[in-house]
N, C-alpha and C positions, 0 to 999 in steps of 0.2 A: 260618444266615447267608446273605444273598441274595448273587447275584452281584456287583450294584452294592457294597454295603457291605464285601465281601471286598478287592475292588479298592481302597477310599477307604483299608480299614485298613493294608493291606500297602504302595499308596501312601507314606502318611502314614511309615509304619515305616523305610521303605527310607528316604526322604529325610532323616528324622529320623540314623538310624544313621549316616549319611555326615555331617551334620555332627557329632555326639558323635566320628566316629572322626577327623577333620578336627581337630578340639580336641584330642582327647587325644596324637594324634599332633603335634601343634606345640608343646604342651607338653612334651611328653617329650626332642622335640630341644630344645627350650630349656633341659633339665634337662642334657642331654649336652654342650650346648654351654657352659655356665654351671662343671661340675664336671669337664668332661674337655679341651676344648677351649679354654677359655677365654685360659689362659697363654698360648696358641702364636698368637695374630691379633691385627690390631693394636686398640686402645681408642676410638681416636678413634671418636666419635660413636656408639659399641657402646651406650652407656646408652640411649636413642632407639629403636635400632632394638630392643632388650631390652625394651624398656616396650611397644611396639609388638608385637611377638609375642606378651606376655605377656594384654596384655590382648585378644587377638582369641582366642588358645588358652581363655582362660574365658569370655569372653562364648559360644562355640560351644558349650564344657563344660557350661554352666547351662544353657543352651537347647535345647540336641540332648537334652543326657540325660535331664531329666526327662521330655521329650516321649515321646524312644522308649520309656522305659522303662515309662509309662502306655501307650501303644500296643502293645505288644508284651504287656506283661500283660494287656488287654482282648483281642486276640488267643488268648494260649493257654488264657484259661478258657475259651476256646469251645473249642480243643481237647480239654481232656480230655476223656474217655472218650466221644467224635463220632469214627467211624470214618468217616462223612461227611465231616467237617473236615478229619479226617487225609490224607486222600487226595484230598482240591479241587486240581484243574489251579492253582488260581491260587499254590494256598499251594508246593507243588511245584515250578513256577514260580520262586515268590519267593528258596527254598532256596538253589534249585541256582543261581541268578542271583547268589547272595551268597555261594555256597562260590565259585564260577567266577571272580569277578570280584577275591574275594580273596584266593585261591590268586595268581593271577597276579601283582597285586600287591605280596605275599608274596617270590613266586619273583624278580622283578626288583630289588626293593630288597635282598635276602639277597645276590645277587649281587652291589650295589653294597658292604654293609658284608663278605663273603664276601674281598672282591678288597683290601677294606681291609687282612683279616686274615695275607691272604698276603702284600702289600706290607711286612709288618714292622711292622705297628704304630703308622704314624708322626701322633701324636696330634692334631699341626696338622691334619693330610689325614682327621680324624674326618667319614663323613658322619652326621653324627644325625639329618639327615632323614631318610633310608633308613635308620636303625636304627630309629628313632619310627613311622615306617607299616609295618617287617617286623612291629614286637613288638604293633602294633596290627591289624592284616591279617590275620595269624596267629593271634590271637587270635580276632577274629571267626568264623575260618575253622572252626578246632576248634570253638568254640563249636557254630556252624549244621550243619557237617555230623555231629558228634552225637548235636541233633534232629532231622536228619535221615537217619540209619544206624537211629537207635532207635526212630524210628518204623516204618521200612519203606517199603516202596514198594506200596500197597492195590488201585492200579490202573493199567493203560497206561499213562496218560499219564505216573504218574507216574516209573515204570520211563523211558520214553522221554525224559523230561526227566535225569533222572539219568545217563543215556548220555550226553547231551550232556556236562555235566560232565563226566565220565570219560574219555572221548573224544578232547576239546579241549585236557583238561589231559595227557594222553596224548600226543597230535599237538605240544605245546610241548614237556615234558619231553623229548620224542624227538630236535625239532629243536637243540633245545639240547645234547644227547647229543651231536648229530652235528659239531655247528660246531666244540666246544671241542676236539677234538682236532685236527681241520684246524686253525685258531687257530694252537695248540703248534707242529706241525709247519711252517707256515709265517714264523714267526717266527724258530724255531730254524733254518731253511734260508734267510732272508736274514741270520742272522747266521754264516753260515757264511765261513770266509778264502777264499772262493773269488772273490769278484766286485770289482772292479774300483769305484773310488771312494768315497767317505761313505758308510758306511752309516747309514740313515734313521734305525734305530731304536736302533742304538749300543748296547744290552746285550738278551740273552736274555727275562731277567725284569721288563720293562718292563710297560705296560699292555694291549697285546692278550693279548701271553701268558697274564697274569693274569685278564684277562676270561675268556679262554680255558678256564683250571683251575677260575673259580668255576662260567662253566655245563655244566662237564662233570658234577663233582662233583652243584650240582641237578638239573640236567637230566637226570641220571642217576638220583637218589634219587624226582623227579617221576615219572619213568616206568616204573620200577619199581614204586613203591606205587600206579599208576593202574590199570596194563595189568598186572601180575600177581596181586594182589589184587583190587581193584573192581572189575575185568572178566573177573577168571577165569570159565571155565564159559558165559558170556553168548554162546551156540552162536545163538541163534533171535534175536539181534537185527539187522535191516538195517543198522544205525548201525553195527557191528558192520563190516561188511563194506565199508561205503564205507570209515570207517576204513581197511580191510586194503589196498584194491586202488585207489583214487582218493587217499588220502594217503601213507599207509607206499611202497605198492609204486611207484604211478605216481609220486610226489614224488619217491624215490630214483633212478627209474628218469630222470628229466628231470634231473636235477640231475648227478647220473653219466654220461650221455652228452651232455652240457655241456661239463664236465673234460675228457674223452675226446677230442672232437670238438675243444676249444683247445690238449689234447695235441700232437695229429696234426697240425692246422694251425701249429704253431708248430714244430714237425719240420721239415715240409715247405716250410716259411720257408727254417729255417736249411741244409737239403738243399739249396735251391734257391739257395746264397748271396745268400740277401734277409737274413742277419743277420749283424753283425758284430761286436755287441757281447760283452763279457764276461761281461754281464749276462741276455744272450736267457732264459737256461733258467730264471731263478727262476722263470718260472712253473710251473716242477714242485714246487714248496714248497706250492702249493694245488689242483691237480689231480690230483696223484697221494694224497695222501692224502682229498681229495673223493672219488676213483675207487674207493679202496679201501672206504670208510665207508659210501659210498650201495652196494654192493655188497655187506657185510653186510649190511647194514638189508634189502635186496634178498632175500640170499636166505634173512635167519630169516622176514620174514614171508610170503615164497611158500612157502616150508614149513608154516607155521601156515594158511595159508589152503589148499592141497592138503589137510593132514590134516580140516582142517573142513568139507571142501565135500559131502561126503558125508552131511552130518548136515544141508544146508540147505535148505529148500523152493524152490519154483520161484521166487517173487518177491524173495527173498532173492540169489540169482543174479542180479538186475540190476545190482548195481554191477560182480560180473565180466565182465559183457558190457561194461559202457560201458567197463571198464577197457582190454578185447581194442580195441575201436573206437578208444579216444583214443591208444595206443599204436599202434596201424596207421594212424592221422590224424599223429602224432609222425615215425612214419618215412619214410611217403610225401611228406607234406608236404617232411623235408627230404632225400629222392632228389630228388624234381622239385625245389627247391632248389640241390640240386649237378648237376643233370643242364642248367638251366639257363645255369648258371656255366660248366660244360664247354663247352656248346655258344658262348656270348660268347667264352668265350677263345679259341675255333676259329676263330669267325669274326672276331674283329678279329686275328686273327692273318693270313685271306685277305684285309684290308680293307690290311692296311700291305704284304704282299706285291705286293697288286697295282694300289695307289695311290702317286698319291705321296709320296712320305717328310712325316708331319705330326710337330707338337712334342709331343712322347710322351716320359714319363719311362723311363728308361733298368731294363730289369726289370719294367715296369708288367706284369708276366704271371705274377711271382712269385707275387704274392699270390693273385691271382684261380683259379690253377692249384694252389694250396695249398689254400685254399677249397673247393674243390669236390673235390678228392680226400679229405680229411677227413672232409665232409660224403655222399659215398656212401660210403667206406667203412664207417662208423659206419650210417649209414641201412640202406641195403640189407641186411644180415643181421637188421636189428629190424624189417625193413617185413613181410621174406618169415616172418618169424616171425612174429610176430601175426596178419600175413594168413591164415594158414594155418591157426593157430590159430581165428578167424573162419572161415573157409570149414570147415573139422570141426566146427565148433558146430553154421554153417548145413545140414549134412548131418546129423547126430544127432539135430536140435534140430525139422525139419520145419518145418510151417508156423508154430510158435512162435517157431522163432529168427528167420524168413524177416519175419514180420510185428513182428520188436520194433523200437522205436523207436529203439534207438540205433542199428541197421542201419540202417534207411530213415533216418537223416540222415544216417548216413556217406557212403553211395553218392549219395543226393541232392544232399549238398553238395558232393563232389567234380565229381558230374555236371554243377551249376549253376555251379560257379567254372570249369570246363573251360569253359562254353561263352559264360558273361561275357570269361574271359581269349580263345577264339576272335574271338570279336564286336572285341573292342577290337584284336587286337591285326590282324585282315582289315581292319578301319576305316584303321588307321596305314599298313599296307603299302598300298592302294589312294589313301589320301590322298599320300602319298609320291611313289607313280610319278603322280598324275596333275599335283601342284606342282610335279613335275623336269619332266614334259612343257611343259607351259606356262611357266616360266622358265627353258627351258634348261638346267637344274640337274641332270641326270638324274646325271652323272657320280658325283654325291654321294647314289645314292638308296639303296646300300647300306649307306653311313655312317651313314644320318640313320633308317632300318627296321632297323637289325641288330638291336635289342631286341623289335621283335615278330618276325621270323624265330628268333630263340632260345628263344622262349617259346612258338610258334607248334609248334615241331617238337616238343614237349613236351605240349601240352595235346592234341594231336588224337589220342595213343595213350590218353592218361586218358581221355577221355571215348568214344571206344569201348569201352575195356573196361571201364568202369564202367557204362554204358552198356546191355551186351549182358547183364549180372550185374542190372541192375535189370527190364528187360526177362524177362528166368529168373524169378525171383521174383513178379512181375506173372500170368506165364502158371500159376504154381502156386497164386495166390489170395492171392499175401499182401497184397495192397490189395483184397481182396474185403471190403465192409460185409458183418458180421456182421448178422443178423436179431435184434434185443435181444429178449429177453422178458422177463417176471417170472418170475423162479426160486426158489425157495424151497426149502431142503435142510433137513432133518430130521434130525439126526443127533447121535452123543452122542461124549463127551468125545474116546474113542479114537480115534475118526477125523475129528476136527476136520482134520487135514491135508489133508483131503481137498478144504475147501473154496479156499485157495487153488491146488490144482492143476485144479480145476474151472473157475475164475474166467482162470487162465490160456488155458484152452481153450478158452474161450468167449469170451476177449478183454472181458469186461463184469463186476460187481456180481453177485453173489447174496446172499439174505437166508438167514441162517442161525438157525434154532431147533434148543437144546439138549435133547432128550430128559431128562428128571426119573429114570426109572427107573432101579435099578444098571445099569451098561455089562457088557450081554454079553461073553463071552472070544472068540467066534466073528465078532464083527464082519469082514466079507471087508476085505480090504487089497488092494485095486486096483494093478493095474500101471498105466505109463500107456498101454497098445494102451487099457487098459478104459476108462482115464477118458477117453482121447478119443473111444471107443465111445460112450461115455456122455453127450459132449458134441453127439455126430452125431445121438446118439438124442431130445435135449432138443430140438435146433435143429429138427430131422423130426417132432416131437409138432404134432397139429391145433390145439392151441391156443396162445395168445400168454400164459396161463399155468399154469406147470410147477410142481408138486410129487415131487423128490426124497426117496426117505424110502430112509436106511440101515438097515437092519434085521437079523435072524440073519440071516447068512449068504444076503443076497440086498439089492441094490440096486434098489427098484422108481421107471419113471417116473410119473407123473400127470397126466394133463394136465384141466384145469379151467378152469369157465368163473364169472365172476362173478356171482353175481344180483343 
């Protein structure tokens, strides 16, 4: 089957199946609502709007069904026994795109009839549209992923599509793990006798609660059957690792020093007598058990990702580096944050001192002196930690780490926002004193500049020491253009790995052929002194193309010229 025509049938399939699932599901609430519902809502004008549903749920039923169901069976006679078929990016694709979309669907609406079930039962309060698309969703869901478990995964792509799925549904199950119990506990802490006036929510078991327990419950069954079954073992996937360190780890880790950081700040309120209410502290009803939850999350998966790192190849390792980067961008970001704020409250603190008395709220320093102690607290032990962690990378790691890109935008972009934030803020102080000079106005020149003096004494240490750290890196070659060539590696199964640590050292693309004959047991296993030996040796060959051939127990270069 050609490309075009793969695309027209799956097309066809998918649109069709959305509306057969559209029908079947609005029938089905119409059946819930007709035999279960019915008694408890009022009649008036109910006939209407019953005829109405009824006849849009079969006009889709007749239409979608037949369609997909000819489409979809012109579909799998091309599958059988087409290992071709089997394994087309498109059909793959279409799979995981219809496990994915109605997993979710699934999960959301279970959660709406889920919360019904815990509510007691109460039959007026039936949703049977969320019953009709869970038992239709679900359906689908088993159905596709089925043929798609039974078939397999025959190639890359379709492995790498399947991660997605697994993944995604992984990444929601989890988030929903984590909210339901915050949820609970904040609910059960503003229903607590402790606070002062109405309370909002007026019993325990109300509706966040409940929401709370239904996505605990899936959220918790989602990500168990995603992330310990379907992804068990899945050691050599990159997907794999963004996962670990860019969702699980970084998403915990922002979300927890969030809580933390409104902890502190709301401390340092009520220390500062900036609060008087009875009421101040509920917000430890969702930040401390946010603090606690992103803190597990935190450290089963920095544990799962320690015990695998060992097993992953060089390229594989980019999502932990972006991870070390965005977390030292999280912390810096907000030290210079609070380091700002410290220096404002300093200096309008010299501005009333030694002006005259202006109309200023009474405390106005509370806040802003809460703010910024919060805000370094929390920061500066994650800035010097990950920093540090980046600086031993860039030490271990040599010109590899020195030239990866998520370094060279770290330092870059700190360097460029250091010296945009210079430029502007040299422009305001010098605009300042020259419009006090000329209208007299001088009196007020430190009123009217104290935000770029506070900003000012903050960006001029950033961008030197980021500054002298890109300048280090520069003079050791790591913006040195590499000389590309055509490389060509020769090699057999066992030392496939070889190719992407090659590729790393060479910063470019090699073309890789697979040796036919059985794989010797002596194939050498390079360190990497040797593969970057190896890489010195390809870039140093007289010609612009290279032939690598793995061999017993000897790696030879080639250099060659085309005829």
């Amino acid at each position: 089957m050609s490309t075009t025509r793969r695309v027209f049938f799956y097309l066809v399939t998918i649109i069709t199946l959305g509306i057969l699932a559209a029908g079947v599901g609005q029938l089905l609430s119409l059946v819930f609502d007709l035999t279960i519902k019915s008694p408890f809502v009022p009649q008036v004008g109910r006939v209407a709007f019953i005829q109405q549903q009824l006849s849009l749920g079969l006009a889709m039923l007749v239409i979608g069904g037949p369609l997909w169901f000819l489409f979809w069976r012109a579909v799998q006679r091309n599958v059988v026994g087409n290992q071709a078929e089997i394994g087309a990016t498109i059909r793959k694709f279409f799979l995981n795109l219809i496990v994915t979309v109605s997993a979710l669907i699934a999960l959301v609406t279970a959660s709406d009839f889920l919360r019904w079930l815990i509510s007691g039962v109460p039959l007026g309060q039936l949703p049977s549209g969320a019953l009709g698309a869970m038992l239709v969703t679900g359906a689908i869901w088993y159905y596709h992923w089925h043929i798609s478990e039974t078939e397999g995964q025959p190639s890359p792509a379709a492995k790498t599509l399947r991660r997605w799925y697994i993944y995604i549904l992984s990444g929601f199950g989890l988030v929903w793990l984590a909210v339901g119990p915050v949820l609970l506990v904040n609910v059960a802490v503003l229903n607590l006798p402790l606070w002062q006036g109405t309370l909002v929510y007026g019993q325990f078991w109300n509706a966040p609660s409940q929401m709370g327990a239904s996505q605990l419950v899936l959220g918790g069954a989602a990500w168990v059957f995603h992330w310990f079954r379907m992804a068990r073992g899945d050691f050599e996937s990159t997907l794999r690792q963004v996962y670990l360190y860019l969702l699980t780890i970084l998403g915990s880790s922002i979300a927890g020093l969030v809580a933390l950081t409104t902890s502190l700040y709301m401390v340092f309120v009520w220390a500062f007598g900036g609060a008087t209410s009875a009421n101040h502290f509920q917000f430890l009803g969702w930040t401390i058990p946010t603090t606690l939850v992103t803190a597990a999350i935190w450290s089963y998966h920095q544990r799962v990702a320690v015990e695998e790192e060992g097993q992953l190849l060089e390229p594989q390792l980019s999502a932990q580096r972006v991870h070390v980067y965005l977390m030292s961008f999280v912390g810096l970001g907000a030290l210079i944050t609070g380091l700002i704020v410290l220096f404002g409250t300093l200096l309008n603190l010299i501005i009333n001192a030694t002006t005259p008395p202006a109309a200023v709220a009474p405390g106005w320093w509370r806040g802003q002196l809460s703010l910024c102690l919060a805000l370094l607290i929390v920061a500066t032990p994650l800035w010097l930690y990950y920093w540090n962690r980046a600086l031993q990378r860039a030490t271990a790691g040599g010109i590899t780490e020195w030239r990866a890109r998520a370094r060279r935008i770290f330092l870059y972009g700190f360097v460029a926002a250091a010296i945009i934030t210079l430029a502007a803020d040299l422009v305001n102080i010098v605009y300042q004193l020259l419009n006090g000079i000329l209208q007299g106005t001088l009196g007020a020149y430190l009123v009217n500049s104290r935000w770029s003096w506070q900003s000012l004494v903050v960006a001029v240490p950033v961008l030197l020491y980021h500054w002298r750290i890109v300048r280090q890196d520069r003079s050791r070659g790591a913006e040195a253009v590499a000389v590309r060539k055509t490389v060509t590696l020769l090699v057999s199964e066992r030392a496939r790995d070889l190719v992407s640590r090659l590729e790393e050292k060479l910063g470019y693309r090699v073309r890789v052929l697979l040796r036919v004959e059985p794989t010797p047991a002596d194939i050498p296993a390079l360190s990497d002194e040797e593969v970057s030996k190896l890489a010195s040796e390809i870039q140093a060959a007289p010609s612009a193309h290279v032939v690598v051939v793995v061999g017993v127990g000897k790696v030879e270069v080639v250099p060659y010229e085309e005829g």
